[in-house]
N, C-alpha and C positions, 0 to 999 in steps of 0.2 A: 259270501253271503253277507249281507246288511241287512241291521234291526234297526227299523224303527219303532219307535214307542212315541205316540201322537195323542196329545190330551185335549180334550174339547173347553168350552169359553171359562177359561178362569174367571171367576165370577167375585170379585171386589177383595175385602179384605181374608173374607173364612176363607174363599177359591186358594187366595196366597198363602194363605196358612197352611192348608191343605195339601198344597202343591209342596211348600216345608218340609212339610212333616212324614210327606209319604213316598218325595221323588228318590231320595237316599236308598230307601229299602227295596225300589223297582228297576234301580242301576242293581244291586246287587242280584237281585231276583229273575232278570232279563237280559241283562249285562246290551244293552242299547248304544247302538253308533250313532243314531243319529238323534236326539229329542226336541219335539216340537211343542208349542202350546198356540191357540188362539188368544190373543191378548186385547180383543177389545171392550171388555166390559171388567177389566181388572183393576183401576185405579176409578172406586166407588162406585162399581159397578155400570160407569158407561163412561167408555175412553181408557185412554193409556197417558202415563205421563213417563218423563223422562228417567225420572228416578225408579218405579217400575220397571221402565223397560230393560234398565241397566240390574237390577233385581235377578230380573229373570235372565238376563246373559253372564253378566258377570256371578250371580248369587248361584244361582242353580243350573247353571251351563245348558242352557237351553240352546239350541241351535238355530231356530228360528220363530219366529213371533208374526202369525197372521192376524187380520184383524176383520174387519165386516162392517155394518151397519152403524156404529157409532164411533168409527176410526177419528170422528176430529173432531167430539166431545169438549176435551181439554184441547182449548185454542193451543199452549204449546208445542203439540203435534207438527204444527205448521212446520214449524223452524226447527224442531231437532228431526225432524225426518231423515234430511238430505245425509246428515251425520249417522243416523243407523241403518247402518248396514244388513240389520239382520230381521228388520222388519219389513213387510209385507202387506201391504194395500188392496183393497177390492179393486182389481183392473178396471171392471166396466163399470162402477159406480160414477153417479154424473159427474162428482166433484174431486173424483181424480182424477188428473189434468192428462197421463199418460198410460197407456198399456203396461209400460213395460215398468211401472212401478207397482204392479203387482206379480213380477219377477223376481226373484233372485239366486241367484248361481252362487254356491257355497261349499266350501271344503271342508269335511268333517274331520275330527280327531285324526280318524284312521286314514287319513287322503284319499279317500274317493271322494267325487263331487258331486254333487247334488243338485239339480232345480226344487224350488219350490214355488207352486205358484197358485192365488186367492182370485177370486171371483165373486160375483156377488148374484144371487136370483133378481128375477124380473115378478115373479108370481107373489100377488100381496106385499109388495115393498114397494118404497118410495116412488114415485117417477121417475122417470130421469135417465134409470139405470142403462147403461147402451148394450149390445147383444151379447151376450154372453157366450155362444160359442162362435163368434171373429175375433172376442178379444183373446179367447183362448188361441185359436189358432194363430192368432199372429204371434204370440208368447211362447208355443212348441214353435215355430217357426225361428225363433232368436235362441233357442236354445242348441248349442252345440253336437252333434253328432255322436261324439265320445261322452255325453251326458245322459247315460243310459237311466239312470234315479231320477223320476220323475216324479212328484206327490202335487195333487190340489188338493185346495182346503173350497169345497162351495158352502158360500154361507148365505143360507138362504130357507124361505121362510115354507114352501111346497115340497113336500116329502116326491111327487113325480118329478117335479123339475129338476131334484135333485138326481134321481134314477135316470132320467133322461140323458142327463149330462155324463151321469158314469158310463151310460150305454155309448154314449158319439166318443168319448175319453177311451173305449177299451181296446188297450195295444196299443195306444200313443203316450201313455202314463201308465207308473207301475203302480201307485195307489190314490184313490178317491177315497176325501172322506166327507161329510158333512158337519155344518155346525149350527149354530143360533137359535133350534128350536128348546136348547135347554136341557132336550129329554134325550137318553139314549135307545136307540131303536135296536132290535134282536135280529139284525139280517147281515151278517156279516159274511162276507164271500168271497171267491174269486171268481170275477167273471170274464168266461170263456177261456180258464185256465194261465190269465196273462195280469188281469188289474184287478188289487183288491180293491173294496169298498164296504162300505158303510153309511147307512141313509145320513145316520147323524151319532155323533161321539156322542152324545153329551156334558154335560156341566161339572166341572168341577167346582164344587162352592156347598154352600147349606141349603140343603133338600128340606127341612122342617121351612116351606116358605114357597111362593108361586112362581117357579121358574127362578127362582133364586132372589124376590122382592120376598121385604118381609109382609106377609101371608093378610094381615089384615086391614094395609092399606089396599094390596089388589083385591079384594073381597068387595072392599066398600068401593072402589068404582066400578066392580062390574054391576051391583046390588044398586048404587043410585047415581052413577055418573060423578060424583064429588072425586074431583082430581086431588088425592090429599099427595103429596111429595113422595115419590116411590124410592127406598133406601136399602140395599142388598140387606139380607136375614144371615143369621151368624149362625144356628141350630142343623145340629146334623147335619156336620159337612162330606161330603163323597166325594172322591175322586172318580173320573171316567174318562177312558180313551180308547186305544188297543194298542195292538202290538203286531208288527208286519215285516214279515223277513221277503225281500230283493233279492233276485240273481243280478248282482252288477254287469256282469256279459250280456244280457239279453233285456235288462230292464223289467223281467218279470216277476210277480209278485209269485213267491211260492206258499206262503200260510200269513193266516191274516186270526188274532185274538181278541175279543171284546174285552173291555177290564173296567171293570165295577167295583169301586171297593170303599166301605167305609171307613173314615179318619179313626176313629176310636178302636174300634175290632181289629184293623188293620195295624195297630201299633199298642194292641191291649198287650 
């Protein structure tokens, strides 16, 4: 059996903090083979940069790094991409140039291997984005036989789009999870006794704040449109993810946990 332990968008500087301060005691507490995070809204809350990204692999042995909707924020995304390895692109996003760099095949601690693979929704997002289950399918199609660990990450912005995808995904991947809405949703499952899922992990970062901006510049442009500069919130930081144990023989998910936990209580 393999745990993973999958955390939704670390969210600027508190998200990293957070993720600091709380990953330690969730290795012990879970004892996790494989750990994942969404990394695209961690270096100021929108994008990654290199020093980040190495943070989170080298710092806190993160295993892999998906990303979403603001993947090339920080222009030097561009250029360290080819070099990380452990990061993970929105396939069907317009402006990823290919499929299969929202792939990646990876051997954890323990030598089992792993796919991990990101997508992006079509519902209330940008234009552009191309279909989301061809890209998927051509992605389980490169993925080797003996690669029974499957996990997608969809990041996207329609709680059905998301459901939809886990439903065409179940029995072709061991788990689905969602990200980008910020908010952790309470449906966590296994569906048809084979792929876990989860509408949406949510946010690691500071909840005292709107979706992880600090609270009263979103206020004042939803109240008069005045675009003032939106800047991650530091207060009340939470961690959230789950926890999902894999049959490696069969690829299927056998229990799947929500985790909700706050930085302060959680290390009071």
């Amino acid at each position: 059996m393999t745990r993973i332990l999958a955390m939704g968008d670390i969210m600027g500087k508190a998200g990293r903090l957070c993720l600091d301060a709380m990953l330690p005691r969730l290795r012990l507490e879970h004892a996790p083979d494989i750990v994942l995070v969404n990394g695209e809204n961690a270096a100021g809350g929108f994008g990654l940069t290199e020093k980040v990204y190495k943070g989170f692999i080298e710092g806190n042995g993160i295993d892999a790094v998906t990303m979403g909707n603001h993947w090339h924020d920080k222009r030097e995304i561009y250029d360290y991409f080819p070099r990380a390895d452990r990061l993970v692109l929105p396939a069907n996003m317009g402006n990823v140039e290919r499929e299969d760099m929202g792939l990646k095949i990876i051997t954890a601690k323990s030598g089992v291997r792993f796919a991990v693979m990101n997508v992006i929704g079509r519902a209330f997002m940008v234009e552009g984005n191309r279909d989301i289950f061809k890209a998927l399918d051509k992605m389980i199609q490169q993925i080797p036989s003996a690669v029974r660990l499957r996990i997608v990450d969809i990041h996207a912005e329609a709680t059905s789009e998301k459901q939809c995808l886990a439903w065409y995904l179940c029995g072709k991947v061991s788990l689905v999870y969602g990200t980008h809405s910020h908010v952790p949703t309470a449906d966590e499952r296994i569906l048809d006794g084979k792929t876990g899922f989860v509408t949406d992990l949510g946010m690691t970062g500071a909840y005292d704040s709107v979706i992880g901006i600090r609270k009263e510049a979103a206020m004042l442009r939803m109240m008069t449109g005045e675009k003032k500069k939106f800047e991650p919130a530091t207060g009340d930081p939470w961690l959230c993810g789950l926890v999902a144990d894999i049959d490696e023989a069969t690829g299927h998910c056998t229990a799947v946990k929500r985790l909700r936990l706050e930085m302060d209580r959680a290390n009071a």
